[in-house]
Structure formats: C-alpha cells, structure tokens
C-alpha positions in Angstrom: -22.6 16.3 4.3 -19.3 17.7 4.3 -16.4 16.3 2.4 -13.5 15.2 4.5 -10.5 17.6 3.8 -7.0 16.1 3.6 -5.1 19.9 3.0 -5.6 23.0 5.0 -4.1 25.7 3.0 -1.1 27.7 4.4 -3.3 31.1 5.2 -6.0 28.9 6.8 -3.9 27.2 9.3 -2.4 30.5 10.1 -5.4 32.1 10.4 -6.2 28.7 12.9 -3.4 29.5 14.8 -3.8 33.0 15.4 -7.1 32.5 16.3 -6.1 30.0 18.8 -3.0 32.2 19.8 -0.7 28.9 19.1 2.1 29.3 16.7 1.5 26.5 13.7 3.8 24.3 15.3 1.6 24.3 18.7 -1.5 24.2 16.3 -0.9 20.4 14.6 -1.4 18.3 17.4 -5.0 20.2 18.1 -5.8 18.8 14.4 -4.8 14.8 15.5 -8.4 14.8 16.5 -9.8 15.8 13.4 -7.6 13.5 11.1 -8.9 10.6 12.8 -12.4 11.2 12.0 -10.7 10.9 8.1 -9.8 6.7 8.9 -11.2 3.7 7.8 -10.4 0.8 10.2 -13.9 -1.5 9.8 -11.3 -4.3 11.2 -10.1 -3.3 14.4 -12.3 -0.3 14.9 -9.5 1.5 15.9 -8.9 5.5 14.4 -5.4 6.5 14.2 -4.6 10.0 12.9 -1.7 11.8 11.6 -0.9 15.7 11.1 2.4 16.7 9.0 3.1 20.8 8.1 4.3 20.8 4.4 7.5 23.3 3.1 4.7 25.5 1.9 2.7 26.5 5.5 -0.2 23.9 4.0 -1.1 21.2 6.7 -1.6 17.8 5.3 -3.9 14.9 7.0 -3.8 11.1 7.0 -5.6 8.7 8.5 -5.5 4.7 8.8 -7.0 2.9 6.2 -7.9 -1.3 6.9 -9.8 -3.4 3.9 -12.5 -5.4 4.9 -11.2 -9.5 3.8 -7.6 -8.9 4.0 -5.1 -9.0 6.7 -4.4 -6.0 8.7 -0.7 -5.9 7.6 -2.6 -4.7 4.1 -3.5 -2.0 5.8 -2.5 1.8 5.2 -1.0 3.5 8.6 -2.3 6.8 9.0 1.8 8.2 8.7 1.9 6.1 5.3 -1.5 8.0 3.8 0.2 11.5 5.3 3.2 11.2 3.4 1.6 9.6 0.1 -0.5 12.5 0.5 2.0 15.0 0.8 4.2 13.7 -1.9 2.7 15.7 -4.7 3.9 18.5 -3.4 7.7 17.5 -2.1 8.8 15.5 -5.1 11.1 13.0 -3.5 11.1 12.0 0.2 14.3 13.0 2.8 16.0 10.6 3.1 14.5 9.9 6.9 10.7 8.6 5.4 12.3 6.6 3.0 12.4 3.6 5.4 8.8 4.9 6.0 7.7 4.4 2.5 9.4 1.5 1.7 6.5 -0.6 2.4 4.3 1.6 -0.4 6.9 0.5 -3.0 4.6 -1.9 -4.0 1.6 0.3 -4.9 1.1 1.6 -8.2 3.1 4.7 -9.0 -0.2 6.7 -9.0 -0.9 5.8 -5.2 2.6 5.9 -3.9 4.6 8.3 -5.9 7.7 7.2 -8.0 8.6 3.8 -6.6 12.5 4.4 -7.9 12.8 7.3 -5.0 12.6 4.5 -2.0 
C-alpha cells in the first residue's frame, strides 16, 4: 500500500500540468479529489480536502482530521492541516491566515509552528 503524500514537488506538478495542458494554477483544483482521500473524519464521515501552491512551485495537501471521543470543534479542518503543513517551508504566515491559525495557537509548537507568529 502506498503512502499517502502530503507534497508534490515543484517539477512534478509541472510535469502534471503539462501533461494535462493546464497551467499549475488550473491544475490544483483537479488535486481536491485526491486530498480528500488524505482525511480522517470517523465522526461525521464526511472528507473535506484542501490544495495550496507553495512560493517554491511545490503543491502542499491537507485534509480534515476528526478524533474519535471528542467533539467535532476538536477537530482539524482540512485548510488548518494545509497550512500547518506548509509552514516549514514559509516561516511565518501573511498576515491574511493568521486569523486562520489562530485556533492552532493552542497546539504544541511542533504541530502548529511558532505559536508567537499568530
């Protein structure tokens, strides 16, 4: 079984795009498909996926995340795991996914980034 893949690397998602004869911009919403496949909602059932192109051409994925015995507001929105997941490589949000994030100021530093930023 193939492991699910939260980064496609900037020459593969052009290469994705050529072969589709979509520019990279066209070529994320094809992907929302895929990033739901990468969510974990045992509550609701319900697979929400998100897409986001990083500075560097690489394509990052998130997916909703729910935990089975706690309330859904516990849960992780697919936006929420894109950004966490592309935080490594921006350093410090813009200022507009701040309000975004703020809910992940919680988390520990490891999960969420630098909790000082938001």
């Amino acid at each position: 079984m193939d492991r699910p893949r939260f980064v496609i690397e900037a020459a593969e998602a052009e290469s994705f795009a050529q072969k589709s004869g979509l520019t990279i911009h066209q070529l994320l919403p094809t992907l929302v498909k895929s990033a739901k496949t990468l969510a974990r909602p045992p509550i609701s059932n319900y697979h929400v996926g998100a897409v986001g192109l990083g500075s560097s051409g690489r394509i990052f994925f998130g997916g909703n995340i729910e935990f089975p015995g706690l309330p859904l507001h516990h849960s992780v929105h697919a936006e929420q795991f894109l950004v966490t997941n592309l935080m490594p490589q921006c350093g410090a949000p813009p200022p507009m996914l701040r309000r975004l994030l703020r809910p992940l100021r919680s988390l520990p530093p490891i999960l969420a980034g630098n909790p000082e930023l938001f």
